[in-house]
N, C-alpha and C positions, 0 to 999 in steps of 0.2 A: 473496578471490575477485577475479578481473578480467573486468572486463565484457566481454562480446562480442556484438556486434547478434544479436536474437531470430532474424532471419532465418538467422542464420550457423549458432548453436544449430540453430536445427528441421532444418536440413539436415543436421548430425552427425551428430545422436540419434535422425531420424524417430520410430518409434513409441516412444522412452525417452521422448522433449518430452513434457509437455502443456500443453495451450493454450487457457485460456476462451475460452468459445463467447462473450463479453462484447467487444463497445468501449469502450476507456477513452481517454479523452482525457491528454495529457501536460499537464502545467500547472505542472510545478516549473523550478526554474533548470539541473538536469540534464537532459540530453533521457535519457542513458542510463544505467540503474543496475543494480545487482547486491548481493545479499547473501541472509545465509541467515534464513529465513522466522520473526517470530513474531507466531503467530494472535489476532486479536482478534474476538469475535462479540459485538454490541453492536446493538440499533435505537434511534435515536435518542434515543442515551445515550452521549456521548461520556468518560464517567469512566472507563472504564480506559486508552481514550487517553492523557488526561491523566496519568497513574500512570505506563504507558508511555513519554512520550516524556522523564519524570526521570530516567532508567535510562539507562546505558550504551547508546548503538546502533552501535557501531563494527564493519561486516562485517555490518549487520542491518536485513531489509526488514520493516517493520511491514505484515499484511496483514490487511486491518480490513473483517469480514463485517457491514456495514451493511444488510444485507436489502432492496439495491438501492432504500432511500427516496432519495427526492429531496425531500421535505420539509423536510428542515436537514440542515447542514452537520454531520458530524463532526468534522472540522480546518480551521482558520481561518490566521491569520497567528501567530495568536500561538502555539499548538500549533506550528508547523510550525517555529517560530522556536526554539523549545526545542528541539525534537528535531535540529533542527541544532546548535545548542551543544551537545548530550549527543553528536554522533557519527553519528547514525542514517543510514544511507545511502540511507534511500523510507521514505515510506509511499505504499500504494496502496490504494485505500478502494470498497468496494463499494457504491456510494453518493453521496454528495455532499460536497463540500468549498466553502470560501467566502474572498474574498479575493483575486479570481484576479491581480489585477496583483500585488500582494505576496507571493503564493507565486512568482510567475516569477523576482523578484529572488533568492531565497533558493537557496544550496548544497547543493539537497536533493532527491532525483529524489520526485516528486507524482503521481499519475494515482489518476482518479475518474469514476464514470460522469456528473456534472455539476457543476455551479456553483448555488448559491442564499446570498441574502445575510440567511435565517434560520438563526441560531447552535440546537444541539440546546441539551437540560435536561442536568440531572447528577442520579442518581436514584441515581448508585451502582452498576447494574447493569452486565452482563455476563461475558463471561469471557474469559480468555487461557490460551492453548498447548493449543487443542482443536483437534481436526479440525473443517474448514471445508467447503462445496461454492460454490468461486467458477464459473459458468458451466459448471455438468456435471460440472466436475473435482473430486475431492478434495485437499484441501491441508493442511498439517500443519507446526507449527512445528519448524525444522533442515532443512526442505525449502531447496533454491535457486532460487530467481527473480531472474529480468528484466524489465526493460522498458525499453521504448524508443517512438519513432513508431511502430513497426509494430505493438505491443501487449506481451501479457505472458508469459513463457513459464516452465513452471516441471519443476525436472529433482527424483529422488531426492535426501535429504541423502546425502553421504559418510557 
């Protein structure tokens, strides 16, 4: 996939876009990314994360249904740091992430609905490649998303 500003997208597609009703702030070293979607629904329990970002991400957005805590971070530097040497093209985290000057350094498009410098537990829980609801929308791993400064935008998989 090749990126193209959200803004450019929503004007192609109109009603095909969809577009959480959420502000996510950018915070990685990419302002603008692309790839195709896989789901992760976890509360402040970042171990499938971690499972995740061991894995292949090459052409792949991790989008990680954090149940909008702001209580601790899901992805930190170190998480983020891996999933850059596996490949991964974003993660975007419904929720909070932590680290914020050392995720800016990193090759890795970031956005999160905030910053805190409480790290989550590992309990083991949650799950991957379910249907999601980020901001109204429903969302689905092999879906394609973006983001950029303007926000996030996400079309059907091929």
């Amino acid at each position: 996939m090749t990126f193209k500003p959200t803004c450019d997208l929503y004007d192609e597609y109109l009603d095909l876009a969809r577009v959480p009703a959420i502000t996510f702030l950018n915070l990685g070293g990419i302002k603008g990314f692309c790839g195709k979607v896989v789901t992760v629904k976890c509360f402040e329990d970042n171990s499938k994360v971690k499972e995740l970002v061991a894995t292949q991400g090459k052409g792949k957005v991790m989008l990680v249904d954090g149940g909008s805590s702001r209580r601790c971070a899901l992805v930190g530097d170190v998480l983020a740091g891996q999933a850059q040497q596996a490949g991964w093209e974003g993660i975007i985290v419904v929720g909070s992430v932590r680290d914020r000057d050392a995720l800016r350094e990193l090759d890795l498009g970031i956005m999160a609905l905030s910053t805190t410098p409480r790290k989550s537990v590992r309990r083991g829980e949650g799950q991957v490649d379910i249907p999601i609801q980020v901001g109204g929308i429903w969302c689905k791993s092999g879906d394609r998303i973006y983001g950029d400064n303007d926000g996030v935008l996400l079309l059907d998989g091929d």
